[in-house]
C-alpha positions in Angstrom: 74.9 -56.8 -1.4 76.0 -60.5 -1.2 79.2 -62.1 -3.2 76.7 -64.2 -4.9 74.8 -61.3 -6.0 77.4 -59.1 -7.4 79.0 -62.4 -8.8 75.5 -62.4 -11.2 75.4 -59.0 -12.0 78.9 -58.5 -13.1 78.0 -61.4 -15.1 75.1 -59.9 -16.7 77.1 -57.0 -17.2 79.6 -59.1 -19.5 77.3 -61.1 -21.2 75.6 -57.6 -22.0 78.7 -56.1 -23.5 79.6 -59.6 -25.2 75.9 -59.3 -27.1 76.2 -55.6 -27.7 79.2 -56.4 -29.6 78.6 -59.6 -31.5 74.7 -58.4 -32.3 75.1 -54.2 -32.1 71.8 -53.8 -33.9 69.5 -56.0 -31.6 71.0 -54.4 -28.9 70.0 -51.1 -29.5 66.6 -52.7 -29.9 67.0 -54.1 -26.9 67.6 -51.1 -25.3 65.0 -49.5 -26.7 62.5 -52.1 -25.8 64.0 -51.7 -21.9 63.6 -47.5 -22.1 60.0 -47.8 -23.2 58.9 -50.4 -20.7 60.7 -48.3 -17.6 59.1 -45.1 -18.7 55.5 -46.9 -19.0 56.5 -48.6 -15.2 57.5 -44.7 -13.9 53.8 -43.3 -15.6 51.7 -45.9 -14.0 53.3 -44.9 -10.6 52.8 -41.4 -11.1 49.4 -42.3 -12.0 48.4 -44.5 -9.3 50.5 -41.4 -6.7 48.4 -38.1 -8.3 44.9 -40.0 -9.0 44.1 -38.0 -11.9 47.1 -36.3 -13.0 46.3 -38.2 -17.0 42.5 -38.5 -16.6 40.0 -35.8 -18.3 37.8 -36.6 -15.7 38.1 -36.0 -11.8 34.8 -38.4 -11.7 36.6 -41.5 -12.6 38.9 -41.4 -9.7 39.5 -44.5 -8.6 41.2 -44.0 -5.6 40.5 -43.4 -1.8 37.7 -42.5 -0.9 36.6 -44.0 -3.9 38.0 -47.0 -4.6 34.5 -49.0 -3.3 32.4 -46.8 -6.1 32.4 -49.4 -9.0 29.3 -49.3 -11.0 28.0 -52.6 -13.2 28.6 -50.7 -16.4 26.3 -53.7 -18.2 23.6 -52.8 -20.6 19.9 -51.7 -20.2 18.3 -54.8 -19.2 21.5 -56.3 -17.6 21.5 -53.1 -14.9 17.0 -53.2 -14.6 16.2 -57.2 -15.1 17.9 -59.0 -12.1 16.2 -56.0 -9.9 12.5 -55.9 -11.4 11.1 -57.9 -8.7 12.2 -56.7 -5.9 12.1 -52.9 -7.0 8.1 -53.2 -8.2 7.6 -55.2 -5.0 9.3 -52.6 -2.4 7.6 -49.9 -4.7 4.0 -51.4 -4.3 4.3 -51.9 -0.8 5.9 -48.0 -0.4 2.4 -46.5 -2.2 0.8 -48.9 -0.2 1.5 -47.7 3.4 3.7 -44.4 2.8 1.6 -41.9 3.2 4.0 -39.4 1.3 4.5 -42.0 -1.7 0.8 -43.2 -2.2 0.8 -39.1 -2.1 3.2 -38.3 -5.1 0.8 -41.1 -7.2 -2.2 -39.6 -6.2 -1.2 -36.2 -7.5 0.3 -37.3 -10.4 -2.5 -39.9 -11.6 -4.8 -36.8 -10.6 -2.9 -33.9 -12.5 -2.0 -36.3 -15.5 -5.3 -37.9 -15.8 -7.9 -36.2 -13.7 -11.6 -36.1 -15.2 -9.5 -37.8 -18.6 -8.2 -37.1 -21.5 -10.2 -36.1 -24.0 -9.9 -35.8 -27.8 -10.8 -33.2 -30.2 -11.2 -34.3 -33.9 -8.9 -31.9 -36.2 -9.2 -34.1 -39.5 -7.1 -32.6 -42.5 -9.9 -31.1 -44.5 -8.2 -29.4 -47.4 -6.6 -33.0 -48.4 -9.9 -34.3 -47.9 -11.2 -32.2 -50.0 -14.4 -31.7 -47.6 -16.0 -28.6 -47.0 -15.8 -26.9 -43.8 -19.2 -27.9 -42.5 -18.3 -31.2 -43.9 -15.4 -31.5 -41.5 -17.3 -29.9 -38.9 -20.0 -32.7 -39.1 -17.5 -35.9 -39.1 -15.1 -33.6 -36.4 -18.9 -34.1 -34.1 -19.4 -37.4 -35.0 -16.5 -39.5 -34.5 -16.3 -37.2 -31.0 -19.8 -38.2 -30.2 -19.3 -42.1 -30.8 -16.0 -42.3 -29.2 -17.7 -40.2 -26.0 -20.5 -43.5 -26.2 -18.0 -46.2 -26.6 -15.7 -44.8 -23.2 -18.8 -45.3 -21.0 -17.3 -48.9 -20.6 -13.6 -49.7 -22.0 -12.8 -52.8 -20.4 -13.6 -56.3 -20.9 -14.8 -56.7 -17.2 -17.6 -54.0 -17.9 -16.5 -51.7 -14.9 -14.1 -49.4 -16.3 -14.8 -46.0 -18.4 -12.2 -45.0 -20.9 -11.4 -42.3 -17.6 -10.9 -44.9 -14.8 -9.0 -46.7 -17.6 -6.8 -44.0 -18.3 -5.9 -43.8 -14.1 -5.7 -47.3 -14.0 -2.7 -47.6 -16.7 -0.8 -44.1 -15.5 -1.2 -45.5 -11.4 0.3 -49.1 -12.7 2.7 -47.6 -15.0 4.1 -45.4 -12.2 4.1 -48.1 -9.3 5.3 -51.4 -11.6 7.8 -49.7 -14.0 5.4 -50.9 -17.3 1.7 -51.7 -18.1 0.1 -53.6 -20.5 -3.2 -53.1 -22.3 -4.3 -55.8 -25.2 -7.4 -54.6 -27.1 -10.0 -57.5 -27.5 -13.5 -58.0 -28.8 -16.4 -57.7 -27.3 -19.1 -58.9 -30.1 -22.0 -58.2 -27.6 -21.2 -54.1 -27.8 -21.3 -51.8 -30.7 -18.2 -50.8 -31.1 -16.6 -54.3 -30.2 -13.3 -52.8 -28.7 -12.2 -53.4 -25.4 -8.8 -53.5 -23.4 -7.6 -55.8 -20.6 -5.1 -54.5 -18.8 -2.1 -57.1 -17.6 -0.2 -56.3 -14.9 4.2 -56.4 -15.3 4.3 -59.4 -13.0 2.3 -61.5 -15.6 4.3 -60.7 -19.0 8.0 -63.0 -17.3 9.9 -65.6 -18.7 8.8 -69.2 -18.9 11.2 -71.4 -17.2 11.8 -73.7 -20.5 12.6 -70.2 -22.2 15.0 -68.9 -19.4 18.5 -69.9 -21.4 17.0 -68.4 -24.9 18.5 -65.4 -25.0 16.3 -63.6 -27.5 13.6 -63.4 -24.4 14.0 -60.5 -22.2 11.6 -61.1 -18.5 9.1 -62.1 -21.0 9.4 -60.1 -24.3 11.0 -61.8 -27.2 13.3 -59.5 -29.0 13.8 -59.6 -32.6 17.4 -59.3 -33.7 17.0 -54.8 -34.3 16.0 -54.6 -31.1 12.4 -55.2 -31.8 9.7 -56.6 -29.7 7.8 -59.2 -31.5 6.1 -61.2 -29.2 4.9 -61.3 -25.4 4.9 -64.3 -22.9 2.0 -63.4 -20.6 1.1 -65.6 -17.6 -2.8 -66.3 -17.2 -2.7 -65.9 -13.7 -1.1 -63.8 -11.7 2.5 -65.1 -10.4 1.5 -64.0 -6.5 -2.0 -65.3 -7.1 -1.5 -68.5 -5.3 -5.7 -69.5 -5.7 -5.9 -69.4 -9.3 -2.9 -71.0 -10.1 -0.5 -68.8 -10.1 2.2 -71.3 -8.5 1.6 -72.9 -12.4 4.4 -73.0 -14.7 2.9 -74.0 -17.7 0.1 -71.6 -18.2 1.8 -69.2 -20.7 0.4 -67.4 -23.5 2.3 -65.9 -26.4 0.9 -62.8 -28.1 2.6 -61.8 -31.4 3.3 -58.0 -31.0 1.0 -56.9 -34.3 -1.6 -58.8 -36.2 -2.2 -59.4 -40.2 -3.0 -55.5 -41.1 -0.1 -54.2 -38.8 -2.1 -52.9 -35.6 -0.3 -53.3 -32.1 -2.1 -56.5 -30.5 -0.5 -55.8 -27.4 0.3 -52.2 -25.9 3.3 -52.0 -24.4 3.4 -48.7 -21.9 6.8 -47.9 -20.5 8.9 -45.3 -19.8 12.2 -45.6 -22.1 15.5 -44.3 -20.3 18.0 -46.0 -22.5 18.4 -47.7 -25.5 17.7 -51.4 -25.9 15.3 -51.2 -22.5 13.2 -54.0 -22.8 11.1 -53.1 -19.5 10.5 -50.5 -17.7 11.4 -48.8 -14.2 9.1 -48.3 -11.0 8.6 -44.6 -10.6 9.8 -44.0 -7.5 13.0 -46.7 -7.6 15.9 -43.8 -7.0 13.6 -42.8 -3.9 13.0 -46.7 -2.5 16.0 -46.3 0.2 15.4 -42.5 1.2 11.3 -43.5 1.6 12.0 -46.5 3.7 14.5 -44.9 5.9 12.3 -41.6 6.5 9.4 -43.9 7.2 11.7 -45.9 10.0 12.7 -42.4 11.1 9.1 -41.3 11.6 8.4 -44.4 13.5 11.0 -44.2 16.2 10.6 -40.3 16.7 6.7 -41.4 17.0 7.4 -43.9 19.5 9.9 -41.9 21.5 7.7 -39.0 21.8 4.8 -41.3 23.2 7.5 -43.2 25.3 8.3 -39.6 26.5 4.5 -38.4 27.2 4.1 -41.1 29.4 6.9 -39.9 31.8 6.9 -36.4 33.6 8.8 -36.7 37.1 11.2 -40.2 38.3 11.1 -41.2 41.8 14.7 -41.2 43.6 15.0 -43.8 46.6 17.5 -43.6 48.8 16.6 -47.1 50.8 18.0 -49.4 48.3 16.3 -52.3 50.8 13.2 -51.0 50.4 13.1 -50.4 46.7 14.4 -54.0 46.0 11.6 -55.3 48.1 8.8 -52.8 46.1 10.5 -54.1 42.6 9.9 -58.0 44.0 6.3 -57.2 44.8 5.7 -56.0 41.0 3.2 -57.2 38.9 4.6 -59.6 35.9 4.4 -60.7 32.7 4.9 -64.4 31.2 8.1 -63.6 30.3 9.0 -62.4 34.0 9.3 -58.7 33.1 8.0 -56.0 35.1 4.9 -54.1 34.6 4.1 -51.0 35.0 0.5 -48.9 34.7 0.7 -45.3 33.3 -2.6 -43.1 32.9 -2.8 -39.2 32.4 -2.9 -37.2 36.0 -1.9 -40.0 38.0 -0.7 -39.3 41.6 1.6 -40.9 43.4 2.7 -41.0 47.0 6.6 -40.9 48.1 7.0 -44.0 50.3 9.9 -42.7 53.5 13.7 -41.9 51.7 12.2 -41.4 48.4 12.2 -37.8 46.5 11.0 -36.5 43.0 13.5 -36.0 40.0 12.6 -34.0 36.7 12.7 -35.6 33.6 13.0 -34.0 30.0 13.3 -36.6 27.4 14.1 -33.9 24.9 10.8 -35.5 22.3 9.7 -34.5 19.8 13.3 -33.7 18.5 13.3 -29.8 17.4 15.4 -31.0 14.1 12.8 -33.0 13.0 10.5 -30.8 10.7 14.1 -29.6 8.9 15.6 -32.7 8.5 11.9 -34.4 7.5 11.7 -31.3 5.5 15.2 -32.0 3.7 14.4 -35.8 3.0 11.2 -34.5 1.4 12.8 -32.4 -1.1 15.3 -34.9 -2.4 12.6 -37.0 -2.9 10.5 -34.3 -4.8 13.8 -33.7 -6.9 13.5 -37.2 -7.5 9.6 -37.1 -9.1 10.3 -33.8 -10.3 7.4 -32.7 -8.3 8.1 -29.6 -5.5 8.3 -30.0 -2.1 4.7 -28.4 -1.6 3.5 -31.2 -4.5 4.9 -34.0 -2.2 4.3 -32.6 1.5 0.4 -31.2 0.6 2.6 -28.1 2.7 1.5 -24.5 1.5 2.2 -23.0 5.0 5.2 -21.2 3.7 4.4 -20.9 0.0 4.3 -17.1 -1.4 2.7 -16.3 -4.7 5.9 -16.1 -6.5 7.5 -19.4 -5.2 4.1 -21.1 -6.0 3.8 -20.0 -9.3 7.3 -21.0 -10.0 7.0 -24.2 -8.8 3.4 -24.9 -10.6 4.6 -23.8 -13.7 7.1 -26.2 -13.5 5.9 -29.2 -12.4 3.1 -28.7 -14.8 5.2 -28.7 -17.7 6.1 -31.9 -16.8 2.7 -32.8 -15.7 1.8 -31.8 -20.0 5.0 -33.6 -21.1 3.7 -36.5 -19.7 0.1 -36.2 -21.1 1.1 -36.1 -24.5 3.5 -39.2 -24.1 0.5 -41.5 -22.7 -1.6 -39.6 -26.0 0.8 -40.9 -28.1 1.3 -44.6 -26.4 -2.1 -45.3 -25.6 -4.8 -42.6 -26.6 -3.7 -42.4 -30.0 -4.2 -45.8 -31.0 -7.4 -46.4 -29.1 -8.5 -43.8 -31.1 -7.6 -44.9 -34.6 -9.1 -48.4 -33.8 -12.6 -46.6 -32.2 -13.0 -44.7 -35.8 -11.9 -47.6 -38.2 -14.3 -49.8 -36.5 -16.8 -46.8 -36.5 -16.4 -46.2 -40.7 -16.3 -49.8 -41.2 -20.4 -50.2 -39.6 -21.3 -47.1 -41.2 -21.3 -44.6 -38.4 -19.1 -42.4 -40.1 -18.8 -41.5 -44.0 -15.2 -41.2 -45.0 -14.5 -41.7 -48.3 -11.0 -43.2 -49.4 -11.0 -44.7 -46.0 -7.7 -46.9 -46.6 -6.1 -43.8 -48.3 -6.5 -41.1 -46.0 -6.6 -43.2 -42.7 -4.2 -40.5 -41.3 -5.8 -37.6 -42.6 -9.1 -38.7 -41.4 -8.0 -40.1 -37.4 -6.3 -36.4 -36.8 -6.4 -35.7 -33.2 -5.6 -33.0 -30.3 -6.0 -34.3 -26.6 -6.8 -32.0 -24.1 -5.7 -33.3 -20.6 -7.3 -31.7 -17.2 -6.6 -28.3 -16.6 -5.4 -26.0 -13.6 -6.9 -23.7 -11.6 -4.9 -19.9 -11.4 -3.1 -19.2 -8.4 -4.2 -15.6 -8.9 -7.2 -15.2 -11.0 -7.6 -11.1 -11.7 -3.5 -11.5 -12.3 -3.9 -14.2 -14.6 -6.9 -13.8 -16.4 -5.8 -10.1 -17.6 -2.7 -11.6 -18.6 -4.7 -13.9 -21.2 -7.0 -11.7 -22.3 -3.9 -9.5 -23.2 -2.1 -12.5 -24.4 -5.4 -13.2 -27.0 -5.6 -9.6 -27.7 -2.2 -9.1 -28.9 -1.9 -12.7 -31.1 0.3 -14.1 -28.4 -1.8 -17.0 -27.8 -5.0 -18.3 -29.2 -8.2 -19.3 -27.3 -8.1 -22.8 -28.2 -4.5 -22.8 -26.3 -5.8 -20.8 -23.6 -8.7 -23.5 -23.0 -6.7 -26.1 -23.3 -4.7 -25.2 -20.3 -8.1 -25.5 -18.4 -8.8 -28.3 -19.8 -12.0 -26.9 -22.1 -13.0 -27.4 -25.5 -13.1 -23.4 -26.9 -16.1 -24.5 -29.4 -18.0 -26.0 -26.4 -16.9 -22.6 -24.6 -18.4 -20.4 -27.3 -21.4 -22.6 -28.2 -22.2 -22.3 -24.2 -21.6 -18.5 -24.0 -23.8 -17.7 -27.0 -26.9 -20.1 -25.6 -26.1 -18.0 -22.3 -26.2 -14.8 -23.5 -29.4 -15.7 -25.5 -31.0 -16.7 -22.3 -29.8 -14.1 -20.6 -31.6 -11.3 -23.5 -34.8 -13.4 -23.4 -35.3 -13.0 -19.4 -33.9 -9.1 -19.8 -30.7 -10.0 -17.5 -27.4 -7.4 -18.2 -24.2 -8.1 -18.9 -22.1 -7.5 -16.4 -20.2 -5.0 -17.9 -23.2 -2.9 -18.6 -24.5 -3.0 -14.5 -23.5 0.2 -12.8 -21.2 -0.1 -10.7 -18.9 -3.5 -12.8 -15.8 -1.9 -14.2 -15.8 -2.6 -17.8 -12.6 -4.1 -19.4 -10.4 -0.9 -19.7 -10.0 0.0 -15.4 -11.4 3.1 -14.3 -13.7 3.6 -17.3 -17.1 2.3 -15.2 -18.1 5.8 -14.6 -18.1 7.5 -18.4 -21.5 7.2 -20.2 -20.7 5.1 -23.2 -21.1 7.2 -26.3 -23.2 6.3 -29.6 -19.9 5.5 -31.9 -18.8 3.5 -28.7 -22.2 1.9 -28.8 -22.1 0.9 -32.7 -18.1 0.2 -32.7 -18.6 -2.8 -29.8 -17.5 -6.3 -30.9 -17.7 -9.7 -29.0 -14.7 -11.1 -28.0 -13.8 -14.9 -28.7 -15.5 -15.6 -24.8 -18.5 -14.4 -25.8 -18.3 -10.9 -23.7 -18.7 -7.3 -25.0 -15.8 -5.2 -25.9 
């Protein structure tokens, strides 16, 4: 060490002592002080040395290899917001010419939706007080009338309640959020009808972009709450109508004076505070685009590659400069060359054939395609049959498995867009009903609840094995696991409609003299093996019919 440096620590050294003695008390303090801070210095090196030696989590590592893994951590609509745009553009234009993503839609609007969602009346009849073919005869009505008024749903005049229902699930699924505002319609009889407004159109107006209580269009209230909607009349991309206009902002208050939504707002929430919604298919975007830029080059190589079988070798460099300089030519001054199928060729002097194997199409391909696929179903919880249309290696236990899965989510689903949209559509259809006098329901205001009791029954399935599955239900009834209305649910039936249906058949079959099938020789009955004994006269007098109409 230099003189001058061990001249200024021997100082410090003195003046140390010198305050130690004069002021013993602040310097043990002192002292202290100095301790802590060198064993907080010696932690953060250990630390920063064994990554996380003090952390409860190996996740929040922070060092190498991931020290470039630092996520926002900002709130709902600071994360979504800045990102909306581009993610419902990129998502649009993915369903648009993906063949696997306008796929995953399709099945989804089709499995969710399908022939629609229909109701089933189940008012509350003992609190009503009503009698049971009082609540049978309202349960009819209000089905019947709504069934009328779903014929056309929209304020264009083109949409049924179904293609309504597909409209709002496909848009809510590609965009992140729909919107639905129910209007009047004076010229029908029951006056409700719904316009549906794309996301793009509900966005901030540009003198409301540094009011912080508006969120890409929604005004929040102070809990959270959305009270009011900014909805462009045009749409933003809609350059001739107007939609380059500024100034052509509407705001819808979110209920009206007797508390009914004005506006429905149909999103998927994934956090709290979320003021919009996500596109579907946004953790995918990246894996879609690069798996369709994958498909294109393996498609172009392998046609590259048909088009070649055999190169032609010259050994008379001379020669093969002068046959390149008498080449036909583009504009640009590049060679070209004319391929067809079965084309022959003949060797000029010095020149000799050479095989070619351009290795295409790449025998990784299905697998890795077949990979990418899968992460992607993981990511619409749909299977990789679902997203493929692929059954080619499907058995009956792996299908099953994977139906009964991705239908529970397919049902999950159903009842969230009951309760979002169906629900209140509903309610306003039979106020507006009992208010003209369609329907009698006494201590309307009272029992509004009571009285606008619903079930929805969404589309149904198909078995993958029919004698497997249909014995299983017929057990499941038998033995009080289920019930029938469940069990026609899953198809998609009514189990009244069922019934009613069965018993007109089975009257027409009696009056033209047609059998059961049960009682034709030959048809098994229901217990197996029994279609050869002679039914005996208790037998005869002890048969019941079963809930689907059949004998027992």
């Amino acid at each position: 060490m230099p003189e001058h440096g061990m001249r200024e620590v021997r100082a410090a050294r003195k003046s140390e002592g010198f305050f130690s003695r004069v002021f013993p008390r602040l310097s043990a303090r002192h002292e202290e002080q100095r301790v802590r801070l060198e064993e907080a210095r010696l932690r953060r090196e250990l630390v920063s040395q064994v990554g996380v030696a003090f952390s409860g989590y190996p996740g929040a590592k922070k060092d190498t290899p991931y020290s470039t893994w630092i996520p926002g951590g900002g709130s709902a609509d600071e994360d979504v917001l800045g990102d909306l745009h581009a993610l419902r553009e990129r998502s649009r234009d993915l369903v648009r010419s993906d063949p696997h993503a306008a796929g995953i839609v399709d099945c989804w609007v089709s499995n969710i939706v399908g022939h629609g969602i229909t109701p089933q009346s189940r008012i509350d009849r003992d609190l009503l007080g009503l009698t049971e073919e009082q609540a049978q005869e309202f349960q009819r009505t209000a089905e019947r009338i709504y069934r009328y008024w779903g014929r056309t749903a929209d304020v264009t005049g083109r949409l049924s309640i179904v293609e309504l229902q597909a409209l709002l699930m496909r848009s809510l699924f590609e965009n992140g959020d729909v919107f639905a505002i129910p209007r009047v319609d004076e010229t029908r009889k029951i006056s409700l009808a719904y316009q549906v407004i794309e996301a793009d159109r509900v966005t901030t107006p540009s003198q409301k972009f540094n009011d912080k209580s508006v969120r890409e269009g929604i005004v929040v209230g102070p809990s959270g709450e959305h009270t009011g909607y900014y909805v462009k009349k045009t749409h933003p991309g809609d350059t001739k109508s107007g939609g380059w206009k500024t100034d052509d902002f509407a705001l819808i208050g979110s209920t009206d004076e007797a508390g009914r939504r004005r506006i429905l707002h149909l999103y998927r929430t994934l956090r709290p505070d979320q003021t919009r919604g996500i596109p579907f298919l946004a953790p995918a975007l990246l894996l879609f685009y690069d798996l369709q830029q994958y498909f294109r080059a393996e498609l172009i190589g392998a046609k590259v590659a048909a088009c070649y079988s055999v190169f032609v070798v010259s050994k008379d460099p001379y020669g093969a400069a002068a046959a390149a300089a008498s080449t036909a030519r583009d504009k640009a001054g590049r060679p070209v060359e004319f391929l067809t199928p079965g084309q022959v060729r003949y060797l000029e002097q010095g020149e000799e054939i050479q095989g070619f194997q351009p290795n295409r199409p790449n025998t990784a391909f299905s697998d890795f395609v077949m990979r990418i696929l899968r992460a992607i179903g993981a990511q619409v919880s749909m299977p990789y049959e679902l997203v493929s249309q692929d059954f080619s290696q499907t058995t009956y236990t792996s299908g099953r498995m994977a139906l009964t899965e991705v239908r529970r989510n397919f049902r999950a689903w159903q009842a969230w867009f009951a309760a979002k949209f169906l629900q209140p559509t509903w309610d306003r259809v039979i106020e507006e009903a009992v208010l003209l006098g369609e329907l009698d329901a006494p201590k309307w205001e009272e029992f509004r609840d009571a009285y606008t009791q619903v079930t929805w029954v969404g589309p149904g399935w198909q078995w993958v094995d029919p004698s497997k599955e249909v014995s299983a239900t017929v057990e499941a009834i038998e033995k009080n696991l289920t019930t029938l209305a469940d069990e026609c649910a899953t198809r998609g039936a009514d189990w009244q409609e069922v019934l009613i249906q069965r018993a007109r058949e089975r009257e027409v079959q009696e009056e033209l003299g047609i059998l059961p099938a049960t009682m034709i020789p030959g048809i098994p009955g229901p217990s197996a093996g029994d279609e050869n004994d002679e039914a005996s006269p208790e037998d005869a007098d002890s048969k019941k019919e079963t809930p689907d109409g059949s004998d027992n």
